[in-house]
C-alpha positions in Angstrom: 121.6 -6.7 129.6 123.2 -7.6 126.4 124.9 -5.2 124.5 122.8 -4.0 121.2 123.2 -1.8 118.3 121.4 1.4 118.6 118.2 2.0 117.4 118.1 3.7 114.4 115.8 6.3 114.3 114.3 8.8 111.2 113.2 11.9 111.3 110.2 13.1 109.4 109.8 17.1 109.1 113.0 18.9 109.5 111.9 22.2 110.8 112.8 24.2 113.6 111.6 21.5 116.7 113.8 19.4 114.4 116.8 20.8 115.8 115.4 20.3 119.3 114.8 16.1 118.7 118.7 15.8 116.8 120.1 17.7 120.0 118.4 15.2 122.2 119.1 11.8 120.3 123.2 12.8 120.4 123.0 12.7 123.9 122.3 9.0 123.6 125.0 8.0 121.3 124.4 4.4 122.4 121.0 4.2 122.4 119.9 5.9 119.0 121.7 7.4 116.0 119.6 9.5 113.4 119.9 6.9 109.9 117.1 9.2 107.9 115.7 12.9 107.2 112.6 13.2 105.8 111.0 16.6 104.8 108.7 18.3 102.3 111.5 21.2 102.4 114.8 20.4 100.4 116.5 23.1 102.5 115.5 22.0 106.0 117.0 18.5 105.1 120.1 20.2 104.4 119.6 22.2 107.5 119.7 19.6 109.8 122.1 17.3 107.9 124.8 20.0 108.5 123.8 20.7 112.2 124.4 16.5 112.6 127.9 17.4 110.7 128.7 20.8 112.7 128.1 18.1 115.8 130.5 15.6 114.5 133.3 17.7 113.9 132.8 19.5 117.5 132.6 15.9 119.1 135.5 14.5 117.1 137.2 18.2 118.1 136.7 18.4 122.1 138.9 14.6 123.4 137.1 15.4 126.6 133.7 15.7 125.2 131.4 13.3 127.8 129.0 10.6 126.4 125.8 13.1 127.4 127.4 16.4 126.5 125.1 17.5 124.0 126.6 16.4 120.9 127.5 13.4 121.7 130.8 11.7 121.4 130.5 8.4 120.0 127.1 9.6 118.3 128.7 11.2 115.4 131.1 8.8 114.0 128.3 6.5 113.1 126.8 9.4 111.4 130.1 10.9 109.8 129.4 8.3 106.8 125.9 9.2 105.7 126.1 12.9 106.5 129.5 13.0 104.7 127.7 11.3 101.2 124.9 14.1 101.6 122.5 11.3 102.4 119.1 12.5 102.6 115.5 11.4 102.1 113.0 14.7 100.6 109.3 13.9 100.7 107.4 16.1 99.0 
């Protein structure tokens, strides 16, 4: 299989399952990476754009951190960028 970019996924409604989906599309780093939050709430944007950061920093933290660990290792650094320019999408 040839190698491909992963799929860039958005997330519409940032609520509390939100937290659920992030934690299971870091544990693909490969295979998905979160480009897009979308909610009517301002604050549960922010709310899962720092748990995506909170994962970054623990991934880039932990050198033995495993591709399915839960936060993902190589996940995060192709997040870092938007998460670190507080990009965000707010539907209301």
């Amino acid at each position: 299989m040839a190698d491909r970019a992963p799929l860039g996924i958005g997330i519409v409604g940032c609520g509390v399952i939100a937290r659920n989906h992030l934690r299971a599309l870091l544990r693909f780093p490969t295979e998905a990476r979160v480009v897009a939050l979308a909610s009517r709430s301002p604050e549960s944007v922010d709310g899962a754009a720092s748990y995506l950061r909170e994962q970054a920093v623990a991934a880039a933290a932990d050198p033995t951190c495993g591709r399915r660990c839960g936060h993902g290792r190589a996940a995060p650094r192709s997040r870092r960028p938007a998460a670190d320019r507080g990009t965000k999408i707010t539907v209301r």
